[in-house]
N, C-alpha and C positions, 0 to 999 in steps of 0.2 A: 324733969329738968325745966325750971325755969325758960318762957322765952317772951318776945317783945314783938312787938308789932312793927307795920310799917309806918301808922300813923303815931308811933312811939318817936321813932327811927327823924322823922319829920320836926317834930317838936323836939327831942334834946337835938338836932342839927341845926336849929337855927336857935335856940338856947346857945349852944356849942360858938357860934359864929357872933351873938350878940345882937341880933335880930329883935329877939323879943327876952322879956326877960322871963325868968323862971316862973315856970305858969303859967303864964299871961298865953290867950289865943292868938298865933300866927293869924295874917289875912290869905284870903283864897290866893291869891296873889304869890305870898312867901311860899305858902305850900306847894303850890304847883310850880314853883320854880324847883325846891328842894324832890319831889315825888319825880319829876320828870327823868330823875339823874337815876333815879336809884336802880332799875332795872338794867340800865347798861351799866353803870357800877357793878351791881352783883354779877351781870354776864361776863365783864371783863376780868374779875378778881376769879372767877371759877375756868376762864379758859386759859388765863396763865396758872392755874393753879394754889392760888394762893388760898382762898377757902371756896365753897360751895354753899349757897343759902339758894335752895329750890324755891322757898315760898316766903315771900317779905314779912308776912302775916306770921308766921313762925320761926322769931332768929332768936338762935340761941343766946344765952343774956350773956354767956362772955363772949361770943361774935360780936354781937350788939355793942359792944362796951367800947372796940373798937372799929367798928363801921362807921359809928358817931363822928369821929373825927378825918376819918377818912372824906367821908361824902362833907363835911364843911368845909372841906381844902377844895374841893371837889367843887361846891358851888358858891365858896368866897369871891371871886370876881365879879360874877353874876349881884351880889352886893354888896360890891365898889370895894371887895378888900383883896388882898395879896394872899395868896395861895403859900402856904408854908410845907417845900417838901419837905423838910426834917421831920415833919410831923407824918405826913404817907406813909414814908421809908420808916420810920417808927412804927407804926401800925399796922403796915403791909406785915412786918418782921413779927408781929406778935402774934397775927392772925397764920402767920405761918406756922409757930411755935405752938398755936393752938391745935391746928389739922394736924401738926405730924407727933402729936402727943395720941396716939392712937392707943386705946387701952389694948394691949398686949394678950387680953384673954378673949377679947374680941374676936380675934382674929384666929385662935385656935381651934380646934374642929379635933373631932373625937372620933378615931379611924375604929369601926368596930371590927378591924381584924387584929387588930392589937389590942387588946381587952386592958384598961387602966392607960393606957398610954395615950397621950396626946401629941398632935403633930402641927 
């Protein structure tokens, strides 16, 4: 599985917001505005439950996809722009539809006193 970093995470976020343009190197500055967020970001999203990212350095690229816009809503004020919840509650909703997509055989366990059966 595909995943993405945090200094990924940091560059399409201020890509995302219009900060810098595609490419182009954020300043120390942009960065550690956006880097500062992310860790109470991911704590917050995993203790109401919405997803779980243990380690910034490895997110998964459809977590990724929308984390992106999360955390530019997240640290839009911080440069001078208006925070868009229809875009959270959009992505909040997707990252949820993503966790509870739980593959189905995951989750099954092979009882060996039932010989072929699954429980």
């Amino acid at each position: 599985m595909a995943t993405k970093t945090q200094t990924e995470l940091i560059q399409a976020t201020l890509e995302e917001l219009l900060v810098i343009g595609n490419g182009e190197t954020p300043t120390a500055e942009e960065s550690d505005v956006v880097e500062r967020r992310i860790v109470p970001l991911l704590d917050d999203l995993s203790l109401r439950g919405v997803v779980h990212v243990p380690d910034p350095d490895e997110i998964e690229a459809a977590v990724f996809r929308h984390l992106v816009p999360l955390l530019a809503q997240d640290c839009a004020p911080s440069f001078g722009k208006r925070a868009d919840y229809s875009v959270l509650a959009y992505a909040e909703d997707q990252l949820r539809t993503i966790t509870s997509r739980v593959d189905v055989d995951s989750r099954l366990t092979f009882d060996s006193r039932l010989p072929g059966l699954w429980r």
